[in-house]
C-alpha positions as CSV (number, residue, x, y, z in Angstrom):
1,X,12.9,-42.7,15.4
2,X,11.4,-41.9,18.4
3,X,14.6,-41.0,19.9
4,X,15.5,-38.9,17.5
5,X,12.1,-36.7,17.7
6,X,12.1,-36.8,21.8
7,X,15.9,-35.4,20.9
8,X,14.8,-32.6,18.8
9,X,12.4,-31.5,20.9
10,X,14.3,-31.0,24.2
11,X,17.2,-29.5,22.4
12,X,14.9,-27.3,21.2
13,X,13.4,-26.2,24.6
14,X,17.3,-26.4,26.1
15,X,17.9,-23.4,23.2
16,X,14.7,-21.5,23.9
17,X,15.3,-21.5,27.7
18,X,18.7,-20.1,26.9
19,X,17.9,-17.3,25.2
20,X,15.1,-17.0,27.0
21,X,17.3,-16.2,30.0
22,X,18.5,-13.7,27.7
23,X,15.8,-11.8,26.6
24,X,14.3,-11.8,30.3
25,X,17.4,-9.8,32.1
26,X,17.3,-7.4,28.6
27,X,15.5,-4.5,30.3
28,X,15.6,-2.6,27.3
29,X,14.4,-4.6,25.1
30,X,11.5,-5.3,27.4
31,X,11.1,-1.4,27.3
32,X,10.9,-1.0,23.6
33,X,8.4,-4.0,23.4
34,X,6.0,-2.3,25.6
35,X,6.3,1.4,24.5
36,X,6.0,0.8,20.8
37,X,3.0,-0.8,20.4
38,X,1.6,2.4,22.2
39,X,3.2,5.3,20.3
40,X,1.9,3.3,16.9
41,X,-1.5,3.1,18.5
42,X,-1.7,6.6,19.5
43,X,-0.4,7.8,15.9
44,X,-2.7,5.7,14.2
45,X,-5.7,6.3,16.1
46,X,-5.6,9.8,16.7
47,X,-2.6,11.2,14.0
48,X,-2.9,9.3,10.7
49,X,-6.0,9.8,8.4
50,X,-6.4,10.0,4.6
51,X,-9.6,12.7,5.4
52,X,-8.8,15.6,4.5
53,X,-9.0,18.5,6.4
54,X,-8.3,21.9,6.2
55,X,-7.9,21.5,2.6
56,X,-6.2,25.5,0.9
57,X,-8.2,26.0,-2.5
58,X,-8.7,28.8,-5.2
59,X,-12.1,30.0,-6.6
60,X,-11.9,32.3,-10.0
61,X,-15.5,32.9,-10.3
62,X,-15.6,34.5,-13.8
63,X,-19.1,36.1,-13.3
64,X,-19.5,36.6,-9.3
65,X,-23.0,36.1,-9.1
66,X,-25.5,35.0,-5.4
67,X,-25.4,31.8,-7.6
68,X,-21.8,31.6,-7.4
69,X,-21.7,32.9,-4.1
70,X,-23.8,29.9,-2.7
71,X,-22.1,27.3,-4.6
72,X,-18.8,28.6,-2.6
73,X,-20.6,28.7,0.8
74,X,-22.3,25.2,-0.2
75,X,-18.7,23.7,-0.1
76,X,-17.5,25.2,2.9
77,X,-20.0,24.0,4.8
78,X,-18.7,20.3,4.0
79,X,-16.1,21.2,7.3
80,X,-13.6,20.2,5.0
81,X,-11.9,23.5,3.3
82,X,-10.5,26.3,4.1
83,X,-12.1,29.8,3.3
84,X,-11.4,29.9,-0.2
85,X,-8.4,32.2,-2.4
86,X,-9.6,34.3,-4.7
87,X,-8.0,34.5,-8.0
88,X,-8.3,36.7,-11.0
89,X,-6.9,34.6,-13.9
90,X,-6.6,30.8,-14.2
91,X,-2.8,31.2,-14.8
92,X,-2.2,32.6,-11.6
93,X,-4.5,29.7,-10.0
94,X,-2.4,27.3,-12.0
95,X,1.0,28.8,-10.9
96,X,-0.6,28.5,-7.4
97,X,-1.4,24.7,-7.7
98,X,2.4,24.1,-9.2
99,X,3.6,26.2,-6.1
100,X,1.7,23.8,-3.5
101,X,0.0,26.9,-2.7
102,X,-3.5,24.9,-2.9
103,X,-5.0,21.6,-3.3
104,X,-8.2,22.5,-5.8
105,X,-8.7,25.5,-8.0
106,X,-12.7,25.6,-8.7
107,X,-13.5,27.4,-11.9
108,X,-16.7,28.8,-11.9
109,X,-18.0,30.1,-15.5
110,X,-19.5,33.0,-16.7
111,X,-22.8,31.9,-17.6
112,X,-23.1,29.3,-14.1
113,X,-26.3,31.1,-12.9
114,X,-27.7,31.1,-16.0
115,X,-27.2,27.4,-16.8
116,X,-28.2,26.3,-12.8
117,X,-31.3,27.6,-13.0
118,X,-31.9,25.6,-16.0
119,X,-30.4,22.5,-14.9
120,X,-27.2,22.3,-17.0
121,X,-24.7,24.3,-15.0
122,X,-21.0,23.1,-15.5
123,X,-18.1,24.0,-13.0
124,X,-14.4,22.9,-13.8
125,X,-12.1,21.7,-10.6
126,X,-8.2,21.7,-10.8
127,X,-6.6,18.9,-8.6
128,X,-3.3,18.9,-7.3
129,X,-2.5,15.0,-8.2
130,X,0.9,15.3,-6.6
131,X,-1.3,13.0,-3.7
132,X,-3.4,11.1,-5.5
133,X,-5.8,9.3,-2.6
134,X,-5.8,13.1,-1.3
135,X,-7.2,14.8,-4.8
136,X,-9.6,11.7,-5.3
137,X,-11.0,12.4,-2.1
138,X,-10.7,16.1,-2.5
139,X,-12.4,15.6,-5.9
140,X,-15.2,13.4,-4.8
141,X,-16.4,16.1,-2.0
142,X,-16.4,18.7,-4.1
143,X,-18.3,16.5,-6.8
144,X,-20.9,16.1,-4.0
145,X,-21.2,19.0,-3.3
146,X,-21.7,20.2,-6.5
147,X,-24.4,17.5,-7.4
148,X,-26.4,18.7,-4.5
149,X,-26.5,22.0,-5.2
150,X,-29.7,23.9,-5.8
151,X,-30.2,27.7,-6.7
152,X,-33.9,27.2,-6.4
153,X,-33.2,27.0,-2.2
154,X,-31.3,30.5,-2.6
155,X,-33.0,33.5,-2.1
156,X,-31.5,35.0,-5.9
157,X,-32.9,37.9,-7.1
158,X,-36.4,38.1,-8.9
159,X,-36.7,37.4,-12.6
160,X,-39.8,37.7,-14.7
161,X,-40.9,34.1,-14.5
162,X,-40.1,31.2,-11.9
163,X,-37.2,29.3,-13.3
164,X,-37.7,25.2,-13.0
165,X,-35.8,23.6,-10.7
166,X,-33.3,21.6,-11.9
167,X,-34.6,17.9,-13.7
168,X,-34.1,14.6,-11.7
169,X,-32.4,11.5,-13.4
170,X,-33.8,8.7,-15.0
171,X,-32.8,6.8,-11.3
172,X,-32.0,7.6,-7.9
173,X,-28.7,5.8,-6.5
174,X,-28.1,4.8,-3.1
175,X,-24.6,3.2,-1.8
176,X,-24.2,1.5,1.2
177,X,-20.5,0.6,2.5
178,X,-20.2,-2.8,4.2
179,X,-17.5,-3.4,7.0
180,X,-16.6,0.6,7.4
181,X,-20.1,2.2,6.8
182,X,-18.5,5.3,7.6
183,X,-14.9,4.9,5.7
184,X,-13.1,5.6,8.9
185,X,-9.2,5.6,8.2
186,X,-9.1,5.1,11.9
187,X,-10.7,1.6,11.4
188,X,-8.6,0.6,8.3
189,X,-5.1,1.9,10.1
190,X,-5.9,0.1,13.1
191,X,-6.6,-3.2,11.4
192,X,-3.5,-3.6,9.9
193,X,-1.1,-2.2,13.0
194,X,-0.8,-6.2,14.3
195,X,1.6,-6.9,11.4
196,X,3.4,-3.8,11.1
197,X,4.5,-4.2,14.9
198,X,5.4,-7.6,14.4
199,X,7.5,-7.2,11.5
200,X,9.2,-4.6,12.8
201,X,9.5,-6.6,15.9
202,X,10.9,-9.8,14.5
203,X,12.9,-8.5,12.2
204,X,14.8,-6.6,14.2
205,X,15.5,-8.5,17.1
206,X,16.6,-11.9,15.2
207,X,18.8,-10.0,12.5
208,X,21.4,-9.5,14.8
209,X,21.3,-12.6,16.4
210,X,24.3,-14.6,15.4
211,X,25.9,-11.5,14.0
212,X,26.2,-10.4,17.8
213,X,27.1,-13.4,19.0
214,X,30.0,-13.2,16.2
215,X,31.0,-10.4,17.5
216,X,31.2,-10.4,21.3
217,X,33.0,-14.4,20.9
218,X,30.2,-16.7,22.0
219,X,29.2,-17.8,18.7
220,X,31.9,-21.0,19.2
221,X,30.3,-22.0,22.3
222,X,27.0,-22.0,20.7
223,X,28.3,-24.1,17.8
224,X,30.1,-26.5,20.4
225,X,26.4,-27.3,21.8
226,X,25.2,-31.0,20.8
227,X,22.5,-28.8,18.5
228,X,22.1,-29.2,15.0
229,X,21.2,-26.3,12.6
230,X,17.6,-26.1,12.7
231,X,17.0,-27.1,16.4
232,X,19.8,-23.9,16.9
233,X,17.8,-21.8,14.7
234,X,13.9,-23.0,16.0
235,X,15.1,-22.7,19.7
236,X,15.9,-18.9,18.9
237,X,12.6,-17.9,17.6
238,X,10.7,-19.7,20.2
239,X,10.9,-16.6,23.1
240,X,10.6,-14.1,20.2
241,X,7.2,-15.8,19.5
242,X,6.4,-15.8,22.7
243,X,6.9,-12.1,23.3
244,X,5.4,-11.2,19.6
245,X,2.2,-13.0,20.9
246,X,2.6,-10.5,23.9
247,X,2.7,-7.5,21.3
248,X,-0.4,-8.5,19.2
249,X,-2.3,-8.6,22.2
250,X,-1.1,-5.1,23.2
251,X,-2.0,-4.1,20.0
252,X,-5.4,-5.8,19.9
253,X,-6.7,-4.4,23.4
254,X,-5.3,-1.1,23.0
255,X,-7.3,-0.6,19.4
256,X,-10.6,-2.3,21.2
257,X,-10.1,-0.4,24.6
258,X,-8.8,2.6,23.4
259,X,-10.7,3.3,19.6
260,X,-13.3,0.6,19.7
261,X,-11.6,-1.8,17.0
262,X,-12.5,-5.0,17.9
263,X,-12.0,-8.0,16.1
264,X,-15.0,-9.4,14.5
265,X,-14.3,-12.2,13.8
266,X,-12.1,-15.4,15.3
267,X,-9.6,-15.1,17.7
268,X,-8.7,-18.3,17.2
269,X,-8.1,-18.2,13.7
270,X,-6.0,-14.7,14.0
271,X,-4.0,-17.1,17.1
272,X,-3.6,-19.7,14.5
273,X,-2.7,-17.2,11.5
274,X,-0.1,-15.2,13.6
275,X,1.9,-18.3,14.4
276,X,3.8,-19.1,10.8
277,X,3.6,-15.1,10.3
278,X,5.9,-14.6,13.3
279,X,7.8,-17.6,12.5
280,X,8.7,-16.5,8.8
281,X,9.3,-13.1,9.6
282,X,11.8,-13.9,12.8
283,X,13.0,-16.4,9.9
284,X,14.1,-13.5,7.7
285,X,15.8,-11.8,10.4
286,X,18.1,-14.8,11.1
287,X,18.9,-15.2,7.4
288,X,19.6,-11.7,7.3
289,X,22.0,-12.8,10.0
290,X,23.7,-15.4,8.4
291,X,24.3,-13.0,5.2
292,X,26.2,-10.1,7.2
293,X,29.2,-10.0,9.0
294,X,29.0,-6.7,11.1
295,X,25.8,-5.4,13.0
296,X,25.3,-2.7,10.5
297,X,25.6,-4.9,7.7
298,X,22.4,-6.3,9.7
299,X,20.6,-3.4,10.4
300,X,20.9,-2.0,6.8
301,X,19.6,-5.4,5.1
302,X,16.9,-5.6,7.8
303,X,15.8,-1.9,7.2
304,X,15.8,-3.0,3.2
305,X,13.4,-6.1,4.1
306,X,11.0,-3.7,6.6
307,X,10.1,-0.4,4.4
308,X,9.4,-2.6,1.6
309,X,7.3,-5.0,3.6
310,X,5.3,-2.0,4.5
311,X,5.0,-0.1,1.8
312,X,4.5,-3.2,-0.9
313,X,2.2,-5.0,1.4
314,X,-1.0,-3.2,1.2
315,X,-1.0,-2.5,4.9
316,X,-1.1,0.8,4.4
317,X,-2.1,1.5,0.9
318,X,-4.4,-0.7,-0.7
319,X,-2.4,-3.6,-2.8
320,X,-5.4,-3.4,-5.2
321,X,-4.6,-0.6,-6.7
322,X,-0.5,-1.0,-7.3
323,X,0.5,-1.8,-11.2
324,X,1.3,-5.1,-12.1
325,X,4.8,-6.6,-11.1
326,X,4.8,-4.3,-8.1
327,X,2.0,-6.1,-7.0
328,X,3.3,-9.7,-7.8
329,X,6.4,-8.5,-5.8
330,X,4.6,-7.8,-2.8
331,X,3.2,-11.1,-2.8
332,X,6.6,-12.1,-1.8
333,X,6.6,-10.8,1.5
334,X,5.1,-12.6,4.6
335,X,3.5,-9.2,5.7
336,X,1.0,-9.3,2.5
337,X,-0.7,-12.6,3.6
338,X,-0.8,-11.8,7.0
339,X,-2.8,-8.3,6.6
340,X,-5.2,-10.2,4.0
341,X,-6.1,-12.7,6.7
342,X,-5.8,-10.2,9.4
343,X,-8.2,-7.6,7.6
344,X,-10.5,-10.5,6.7
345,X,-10.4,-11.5,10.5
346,X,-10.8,-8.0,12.1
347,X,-12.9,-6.1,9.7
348,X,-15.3,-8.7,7.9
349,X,-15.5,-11.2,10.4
350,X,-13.9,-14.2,9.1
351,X,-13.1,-17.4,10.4
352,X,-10.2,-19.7,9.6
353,X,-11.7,-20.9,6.7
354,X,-11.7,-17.4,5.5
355,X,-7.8,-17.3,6.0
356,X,-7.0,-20.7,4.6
357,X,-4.6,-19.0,1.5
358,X,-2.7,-16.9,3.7
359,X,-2.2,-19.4,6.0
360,X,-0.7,-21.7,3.3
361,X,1.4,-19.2,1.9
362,X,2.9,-18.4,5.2
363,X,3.4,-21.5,6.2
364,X,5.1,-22.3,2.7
365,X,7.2,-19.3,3.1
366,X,8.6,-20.2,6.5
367,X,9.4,-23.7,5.0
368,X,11.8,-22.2,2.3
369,X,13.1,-19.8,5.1
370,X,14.6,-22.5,6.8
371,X,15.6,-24.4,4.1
372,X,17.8,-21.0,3.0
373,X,19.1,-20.9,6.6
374,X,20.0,-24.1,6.8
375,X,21.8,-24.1,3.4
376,X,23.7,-21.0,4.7
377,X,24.7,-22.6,8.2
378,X,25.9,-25.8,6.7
379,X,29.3,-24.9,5.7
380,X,29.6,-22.5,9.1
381,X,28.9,-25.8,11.0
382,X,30.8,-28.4,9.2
């Protein structure tokens, strides 16, 4: 038994070496490690954002009024919108929203001076839901800025008596945001860019693998090594591993460095929680491997694994808010448990007993992995 073990182990490390050889004399691939990490920090720390900015809107103020006036002013002074497009008729500012022509068309009634002053004004906003996280957030600025609005700050023309200012609630409400006080989309991008480089990463480079080697005639050789299946397949991954451990550290310093993201909580357990991520994604890539027979058999299969992971994951859309079956479907995918623990680990400061479900499940995942790979290699090695 203990023969068998020592066995397994050093053909292991004899497989790892040799494609560690491999990878260490592949210049470009060195190349592509390093530089990637950095374009996706740069474009999530300085390019992507949900905030809006710049935001095109209508006004058709039924009744221009100083009222009316301020309300307008009120919301450019948010920093968020552009100077406002007039319009005369709310057909024309609903043909504008189905043109794309503007985000918001903000409806301002006839009687809106009127009704402010006694504390019941009402003012209709048109979204554009085409981009729904972009109208909700559109929506709730201009909600705000409505509900802090007061005519009695204006300097409005003189009426015959002092109008009241406009009644308080029953209760005053304060939020308070915990782990992104200021709901910086720098902070949440930044979290999750770990496991979007290493899927990317390891599912690329092992997806070719034995398809390549297929292909260029070496394949036989590596079957006539004294290597079973798994020790084959385990002795691959190990240098990817190695080097995917590089890129999450290139990703971690250049987000803590560069925009400030630091974990918060354990390195340790994001070390620990990284190592059957990496494992079960490089996994995929060498079952993808086994299923084609051409590289771009490969490369389309792995492409139909990679915009899936991200885009069902929650990595960059909260998972949350996806309707059922399409959420239950991303559970599937490695990169769903690994952004849960990840988040947990970078942005509220857990430790690996904060992580102990991900872990499972990617551990479990990586398990059937192998057992698909090793059912496909069978009759390939017999």
């Amino acid at each position: 038994m203990k023969a068998a073990g020592s066995s397994f182990v050093s053909n292991v490390l004899a497989m790892a070496f040799r494609e560690g050889s491999v990878l260490r004399h592949d210049r470009a691939f060195l190349g592509v490690v390093t530089a990637q990490p950095v374009m996706m920090l740069l474009l999530m720390g300085f390019v992507l954002s949900n905030e809006p900015r710049d935001v095109p809107w209508l006004v058709l103020d039924q009744r221009p009024t100083p009222a009316s006036r301020a309300l307008v002013q009120d919301v450019l002074a948010t920093g968020y919108f552009l100077p406002p497009r007039p319009v005369t008729s709310r057909a024309r500012g609903e043909a504008a929203l189905a043109r794309g022509e503007a985000l918001a068309l903000l409806v301002v009634p006839r009687d809106f001076e009127r009704d402010a002053y006694r504390g019941g004004a009402e003012v209709q906003v048109l979204l554009d839901g085409a981009d729904p996280l972009s109208a909700a957030r559109v929506g709730g600025i201009l909600r705000a800025a409505a509900a802090s609005f007061d005519p009695t700050r204006r300097a409005l023309p003189a009426r015959g008596r002092a109008s009241p200012a406009p009644p308080r609630g029953p209760f005053d409400l304060r939020g308070r945001f915990w782990f992104n006080a200021t709901l910086d989309d720098r902070d949440f991008f930044l979290a999750g860019l770990a496991g979007m480089l290493l899927t990317n990463l390891c599912l690329s480079v092992t997806s070719l693998g034995l398809v390549g080697e297929r292909e260029s005639g070496t394949y036989e050789q590596t079957l006539a090594l004294p290597t079973r299946p798994l020790e084959m397949v385990i002795g691959k991954l190990v240098p990817h591993a190695i080097v995917s451990y590089g890129v999450l550290a290139i990703a971690l310093l250049g987000a803590g460095l560069g925009f400030g993201v630091w974990p918060r909580g354990s390195v340790l357990a994001l070390l620990v929680l990284t190592l059957p991520f990496v494992f079960g994604s490089l996994a995929i890539g060498v079952f993808v491997s086994t299923l084609a027979r051409t590289s771009a058999q490969a490369v389309f299969i792995t492409v139909f694994f990679i915009l899936p992971s991200f885009v069902l994951s929650g990595v960059l859309l909260p998972y949350q808010l996806m309707p059922d079956g399409v959420r239950q479907v991303g559970a599937l995918l490695p990169l769903r448990w690994y952004q849960i623990g990840l988040r947990r680990i970078v942005s509220r400061g857990g430790g690996l007993d904060d992580v102990a479900v991900p872990l499972l499940a990617l551990v479990l995942f990586f398990a059937v992995m192998l057992a698909l790979i090793r059912w496909r290699l069978k009759p390939r090695l017999a």
